[in-house]
N, C-alpha and C positions, 0 to 999 in steps of 0.2 A: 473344567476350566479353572486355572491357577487364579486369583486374582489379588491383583498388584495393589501393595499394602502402601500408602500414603504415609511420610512419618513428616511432620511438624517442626518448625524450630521452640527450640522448649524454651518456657517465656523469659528464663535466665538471659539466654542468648537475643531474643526477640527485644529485650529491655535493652541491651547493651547495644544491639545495633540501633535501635530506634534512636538511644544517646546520641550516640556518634552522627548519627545521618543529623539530625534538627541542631547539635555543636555544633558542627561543621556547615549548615545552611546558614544559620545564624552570624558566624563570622563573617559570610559572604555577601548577607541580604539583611535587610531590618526585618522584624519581624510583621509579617502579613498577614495578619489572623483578623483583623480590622474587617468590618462587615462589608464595604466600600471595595474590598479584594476578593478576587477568585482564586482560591487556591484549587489546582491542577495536579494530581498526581501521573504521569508519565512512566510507558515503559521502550519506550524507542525514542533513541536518541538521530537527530539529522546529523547530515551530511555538512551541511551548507544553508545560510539564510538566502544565496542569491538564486534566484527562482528562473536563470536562464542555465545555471552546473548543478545542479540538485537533480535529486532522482524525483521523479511523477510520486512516488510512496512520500516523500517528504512535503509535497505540494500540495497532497492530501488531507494529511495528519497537521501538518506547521504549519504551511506557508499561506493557507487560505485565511487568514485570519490580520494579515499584513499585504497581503496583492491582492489582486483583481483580474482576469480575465474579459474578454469581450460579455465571452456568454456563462451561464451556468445550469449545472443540471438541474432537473425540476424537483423540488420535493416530494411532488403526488405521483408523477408515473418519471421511472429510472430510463426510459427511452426518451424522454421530450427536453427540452433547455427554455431557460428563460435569460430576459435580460440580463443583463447587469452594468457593465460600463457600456456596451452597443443597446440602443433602445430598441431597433427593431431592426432588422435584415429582408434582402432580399436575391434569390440565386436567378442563375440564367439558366437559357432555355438546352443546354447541352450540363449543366450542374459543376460547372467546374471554376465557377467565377462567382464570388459573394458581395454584396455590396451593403454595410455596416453604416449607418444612423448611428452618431454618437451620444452621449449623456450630455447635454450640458451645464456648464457651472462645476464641474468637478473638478480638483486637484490633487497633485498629492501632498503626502504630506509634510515633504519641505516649502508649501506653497505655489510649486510649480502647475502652470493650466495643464487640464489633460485635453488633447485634442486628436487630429487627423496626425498632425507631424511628429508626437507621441509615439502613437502605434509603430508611425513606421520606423521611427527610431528604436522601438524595441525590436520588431522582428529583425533589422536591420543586425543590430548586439547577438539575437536568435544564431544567427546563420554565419556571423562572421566568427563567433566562438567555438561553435560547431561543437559541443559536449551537452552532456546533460538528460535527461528527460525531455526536454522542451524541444533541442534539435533532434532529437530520436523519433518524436510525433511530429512535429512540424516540417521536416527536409522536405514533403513533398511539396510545399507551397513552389507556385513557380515566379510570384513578385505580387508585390505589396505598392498600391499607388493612393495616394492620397488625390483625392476628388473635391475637398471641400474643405472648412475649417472642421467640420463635424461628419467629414463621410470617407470611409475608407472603403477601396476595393481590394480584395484576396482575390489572386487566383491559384488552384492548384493545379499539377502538371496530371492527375488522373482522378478518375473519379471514385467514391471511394465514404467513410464517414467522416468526411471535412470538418464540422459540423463539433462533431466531437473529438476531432484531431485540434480545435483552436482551444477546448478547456482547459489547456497545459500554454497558453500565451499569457503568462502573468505580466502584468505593465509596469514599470520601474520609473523614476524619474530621470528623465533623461538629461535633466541640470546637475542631479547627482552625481550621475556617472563620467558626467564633462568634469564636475569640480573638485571630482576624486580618482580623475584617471592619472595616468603617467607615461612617460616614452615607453618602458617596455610594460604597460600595464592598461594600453589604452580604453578597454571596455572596462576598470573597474572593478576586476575579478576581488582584488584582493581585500578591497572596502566591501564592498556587497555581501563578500562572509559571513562578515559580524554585524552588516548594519541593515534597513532598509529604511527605501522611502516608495511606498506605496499606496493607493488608492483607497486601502478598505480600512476596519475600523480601527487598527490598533498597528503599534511600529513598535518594532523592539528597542528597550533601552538599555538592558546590560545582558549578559549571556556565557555562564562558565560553563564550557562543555563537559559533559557527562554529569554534568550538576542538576543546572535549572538555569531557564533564560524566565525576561519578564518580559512584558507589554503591558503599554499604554496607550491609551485612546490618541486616537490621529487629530489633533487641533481641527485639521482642513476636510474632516472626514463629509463625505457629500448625502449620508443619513440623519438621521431625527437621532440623537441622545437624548436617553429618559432613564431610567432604572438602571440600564445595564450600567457594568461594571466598569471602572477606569482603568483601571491596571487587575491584570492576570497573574501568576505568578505560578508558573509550568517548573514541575520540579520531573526530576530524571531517578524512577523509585525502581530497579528493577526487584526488589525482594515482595512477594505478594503480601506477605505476612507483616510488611510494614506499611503499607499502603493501608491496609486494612484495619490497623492501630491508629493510625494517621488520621485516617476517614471518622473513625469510633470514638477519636478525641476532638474533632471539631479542627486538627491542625490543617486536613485538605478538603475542601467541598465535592470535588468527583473523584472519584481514586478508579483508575483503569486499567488495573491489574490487579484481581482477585481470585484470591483461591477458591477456587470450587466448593472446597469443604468446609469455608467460612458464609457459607451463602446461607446456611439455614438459619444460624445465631445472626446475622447480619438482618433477614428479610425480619426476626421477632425484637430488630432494635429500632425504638421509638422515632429515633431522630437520625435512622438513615431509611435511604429509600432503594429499590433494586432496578435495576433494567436489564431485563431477559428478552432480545430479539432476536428469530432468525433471518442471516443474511442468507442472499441466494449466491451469494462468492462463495469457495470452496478454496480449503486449503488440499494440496498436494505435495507429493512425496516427488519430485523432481529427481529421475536417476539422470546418473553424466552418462554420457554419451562417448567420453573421449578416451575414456580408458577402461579395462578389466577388473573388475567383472560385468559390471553395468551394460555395459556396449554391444553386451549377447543378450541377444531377442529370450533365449531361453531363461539367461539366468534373472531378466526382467518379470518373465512368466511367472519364474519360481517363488521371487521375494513379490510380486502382486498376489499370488495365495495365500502367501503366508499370512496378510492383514487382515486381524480378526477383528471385524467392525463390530461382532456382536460385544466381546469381550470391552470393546472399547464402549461400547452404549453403556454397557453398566457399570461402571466406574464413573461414568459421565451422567448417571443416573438420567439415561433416557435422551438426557439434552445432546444427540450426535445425528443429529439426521445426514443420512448417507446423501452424499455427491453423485450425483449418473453420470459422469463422463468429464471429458475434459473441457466441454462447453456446457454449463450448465441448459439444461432442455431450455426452459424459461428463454432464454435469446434465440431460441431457433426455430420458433412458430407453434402456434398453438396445433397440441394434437402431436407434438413429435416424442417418441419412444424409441431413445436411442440405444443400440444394442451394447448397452454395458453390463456385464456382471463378471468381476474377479472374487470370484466366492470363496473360501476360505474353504482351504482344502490343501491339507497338507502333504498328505498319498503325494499329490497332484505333485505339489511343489515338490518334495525330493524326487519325484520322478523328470520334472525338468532339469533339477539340475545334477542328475546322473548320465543325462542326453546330453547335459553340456561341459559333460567331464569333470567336473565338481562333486563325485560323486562321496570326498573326506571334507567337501565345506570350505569357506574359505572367510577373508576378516575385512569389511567395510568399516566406512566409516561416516558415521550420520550428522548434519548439521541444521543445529533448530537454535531455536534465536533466546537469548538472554533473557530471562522476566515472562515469558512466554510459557506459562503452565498449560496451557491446551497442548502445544505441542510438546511437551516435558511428559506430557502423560501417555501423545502417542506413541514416544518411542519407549518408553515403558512396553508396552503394550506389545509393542513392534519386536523389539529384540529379546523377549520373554519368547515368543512363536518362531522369531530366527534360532534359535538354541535349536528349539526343540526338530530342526533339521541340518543342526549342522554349519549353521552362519554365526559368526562373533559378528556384535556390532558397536563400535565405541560411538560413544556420544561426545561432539563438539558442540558446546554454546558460546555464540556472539553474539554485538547487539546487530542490529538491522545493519550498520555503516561497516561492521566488521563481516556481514556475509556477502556483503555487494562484494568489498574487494577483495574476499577469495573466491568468489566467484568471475574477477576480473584475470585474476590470475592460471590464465591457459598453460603455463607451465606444470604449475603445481597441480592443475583438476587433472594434468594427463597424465600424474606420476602412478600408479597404480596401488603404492602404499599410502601416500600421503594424502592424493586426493580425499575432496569429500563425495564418496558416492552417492548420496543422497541428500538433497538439501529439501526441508519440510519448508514449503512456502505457502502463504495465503498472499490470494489476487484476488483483488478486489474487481467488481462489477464495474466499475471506473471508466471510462462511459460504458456504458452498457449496450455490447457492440460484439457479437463474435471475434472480428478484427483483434480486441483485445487481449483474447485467449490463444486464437490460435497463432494469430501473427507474435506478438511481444514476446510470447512464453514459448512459444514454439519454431519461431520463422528464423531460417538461415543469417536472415539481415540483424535478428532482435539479440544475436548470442552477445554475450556479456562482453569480450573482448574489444569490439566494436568501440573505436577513439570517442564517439558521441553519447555511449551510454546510453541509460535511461531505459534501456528495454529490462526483460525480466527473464531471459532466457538460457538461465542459467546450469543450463545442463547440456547447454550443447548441442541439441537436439536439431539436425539435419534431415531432414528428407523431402527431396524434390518434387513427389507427387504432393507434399501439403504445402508446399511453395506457389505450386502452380495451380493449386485450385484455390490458393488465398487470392492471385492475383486475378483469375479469374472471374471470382467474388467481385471484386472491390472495383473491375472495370467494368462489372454488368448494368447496362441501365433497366434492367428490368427485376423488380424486389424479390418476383417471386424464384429466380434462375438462379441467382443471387445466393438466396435461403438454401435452394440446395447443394451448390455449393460450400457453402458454410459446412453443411450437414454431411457433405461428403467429407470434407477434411478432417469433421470429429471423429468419425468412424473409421478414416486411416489411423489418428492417433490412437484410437482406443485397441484395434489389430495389432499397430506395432508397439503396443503397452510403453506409451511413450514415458507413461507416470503412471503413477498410483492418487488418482482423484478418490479423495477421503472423507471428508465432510462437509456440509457446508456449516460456515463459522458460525458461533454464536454469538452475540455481540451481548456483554455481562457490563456493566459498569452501577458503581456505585456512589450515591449522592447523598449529602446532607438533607435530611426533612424539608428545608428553607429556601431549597435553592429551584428555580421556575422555570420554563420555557425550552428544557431539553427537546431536542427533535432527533427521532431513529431515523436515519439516511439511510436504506436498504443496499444502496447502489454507491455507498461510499467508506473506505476502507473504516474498519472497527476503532469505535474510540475518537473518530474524526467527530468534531464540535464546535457550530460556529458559536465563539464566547460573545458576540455581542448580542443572542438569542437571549441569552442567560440573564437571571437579576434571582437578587435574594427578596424573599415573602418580607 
């Protein structure tokens, strides 16, 4: 086995960029090194602050730390939810109707009350904008009715995980959106961008894109303030090597993008601290669906052989636990052993693709996301083992806002030179819900083109028997018929090798000695961090 040599930015270079980056901050921002700040080092950059045109990845990573949802997931078990702006709920006896106990005394944080006429003024913004994340999960509500000063009823139009379809209802002020709308701008779009006014602990005060945005504590925030932090300050690092300098000089307190091969000099320094978690999300090798070669069942066989997951462990020194399929087991009941294994076997692969007429090779082209060294390593890894049958593979890096829209781009995925044939993504557990894997990432409805966005299904990936035992799923009132359906759908995709499910992610991040209260969210995308958990010792 060849193994793929890692080289380093050599410290010349490493100094000159660290220059530039902290010049260049510094002109933008006072300096935040102040105990009182959270300094943030970032490797995904959002879309959008307004949390009704943003993607669900941005609502994860950003936007929870400035809105609010009814409900949220539980800390201790990734299947349950707890309050948050709704204090307690209750469904009806057919489950398609919910009826929401508000918080009260909360606002936001331009001072506006949050109440019953709130919510429905958001879902209301939800459905009439019609993009986004938010209207991607939420279309199947069938109407929103306010019962009280503090009680809201949802209904949906089928039954289904409603429940966790409302964790993407973030609440906005609806005074805001009155006092910053316009004739052709009614809902607000264009302010909501850059700005927010919402319910949770912190609202953004300035924000250059591809830089760093900041947050500050919400005046009208409806929590206890003690320790934690007033102002954040979220910088935009894709280089790991300067995160990692960053981190080592006290200039950022969590840096969330780390080289692997920094981790052992990191873990023997005094005054930083490590976190090594495994999630049960799994990242995947996403093939398109819409064009050649990809689109052939064989030549999908051929390049799922080629992935040599041993070769990848040990570069990853051990930290790679393999993925079983495209739903991870864990959501689909205890005791299930799903029949995956694309075992690395090369024979194999050029024998498929001499069946699929490919027998001189041909030239993809692979896309993994900017600042993203786990994935940087897999295609290493990846196109080392395509050579050695006969496939070129070039490498495309974007940041996360740059893979969505070529991913949005149905033109170009179907051009057969230009396309990206393979998009490496990680999906998060997010609710933690079959529904999420197989519908977003795989269902007809979730494909990227789609005017409402927000789905994750960026390969294209069509097929009618796993359409229809999604839906089948999601109308059964019985959990356990349900589950197998689920189970049947994995098992179509794992036959029609829809993807190449590759590891499940590790979640790495690195902290100053001083800094308290971190919490690992198993069931929440990597690097996601509620800041007002946080205080320094």
């Amino acid at each position: 086995m060849k193994r793929v040599k890692r080289v380093g930015i050599s410290s010349v270079c490493l100094l000159a960029l660290f220059s530039l980056i902290t010049f260049s901050a510094g002109l933008l921002f006072a300096q935040t090194k102040a105990r009182d700040v959270l300094n943030v080092g970032l490797y995904q950059e959002l879309s959008s602050f307004d949390p009704h045109t943003s993607s669900t990845t941005d609502q994860d990573i950003h936007l929870l730390n400035v809105y609010e949802p009814l409900i949220g997931m539980s800390d201790e078990d990734p299947a349950d939810f707890k309050p948050v702006l709704a204090e307690s709920w209750s469904v009806s006896e057919d489950g398609l109707t919910y009826t929401f106990h508000l918080r009260k005394g909360v606002k936001f944080s331009d001072g506006t009350d949050f109440n019953g006429q709130a919510v429905k003024f958001n879902f209301d913004r939800i459905f009439a904008i019609k993009k986004g994340g938010a209207y991607a999960v939420l279309r199947g509500i069938e109407g929103v009715h306010v019962k009280g000063e503090y009680t809201i009823e949802i209904k949906f139009r089928e039954l289904g995980p409603n429940l966790a379809f409302l964790l993407n209802g973030y609440m906005v002020s609806p005074s805001a959106v009155k006092k910053n709308s316009t004739k052709d701008d009614p809902w607000a779009e264009t302010w909501l961008f850059n700005h927010t006014e919402g319910t949770a602990p912190y609202k953004l005060e300035e924000w250059t894109r591809g830089v760093r945005y900041r947050l500050v504590s919400n005046p009208h925030y409806w929590g206890k303030w003690g320790k934690q932090f007033k102002t954040v300050d979220c910088r935009i690092i894709y280089e790991v090597d300067v995160q990692r300098l960053m981190l080592e000089r006290g200039d950022l307190d969590i840096a969330m993008a780390l080289s692997f091969d920094a981790l052992p000099a990191l873990k023997r320094n005094p005054n930083v601290q490590i976190y090594e978690e495994e999630s049960p999300s799994s990242i995947y090798l996403l093939f398109n669906h819409l064009t050649e070669p990809t689109k052939n069942i064989l030549v999908r066989k051929a390049l799922a052989h080629a992935w040599n997951h041993e070769a990848y462990s040990v570069v990853r020194r051990g930290l790679a636990p393999r993925s079983d399929g495209p739903v991870p087991s864990a959501m689909l009941g205890k005791g299930y052993k799903p029949p995956f294994r694309y075992e690395y076997d090369l024979k194999k692969a050029k024998e498929y693709l001499v069946q699929a007429g490919y027998s001189d090779g041909f030239t993809i082209n692979f896309l993994g996301q900017k600042g993203d060294e786990e994935k940087k390593m897999m295609f290493d890894i990846f196109q080392n083992d395509l050579a050695k049958i006969g496939v070129k593979c070039n490498l495309f890096e974007k940041t996360w806002v740059g893979i969505v829209e070529t991913a949005k781009d149905k033109h170009l995925m179907s051009d057969p030179k230009n396309a990206m044939h393979i998009i490496c993504l990680y999906v998060s557990s997010t609710p933690f819900t079959p529904w999420k894997l197989v519908y977003r990432v795989y269902g007809t409805p979730a494909q990227m083109d789609k005017p409402y966005g927000g789905a994750l299904n960026m390969g294209y990936y069509s097929n009618p028997k796993v359409d229809d035992l999604t839906a089948k799923a999601l109308s059964s009132t019985n959990p356990k018929k349900a589950l197998e359906f689920w189970r049947s759908a994995n098992e179509e995709l794992i036959n029609d090798y829809a993807s190449i499910p590759t590891v499940n992610r590790m979640v790495i991040l690195g902290m100053r000695k001083d800094i308290q209260g971190y919490k690992f969210r198993a069931n929440f995308q990597p690097g996601t961090c509620r800041y007002y958990d946080i205080s320094r010792r």
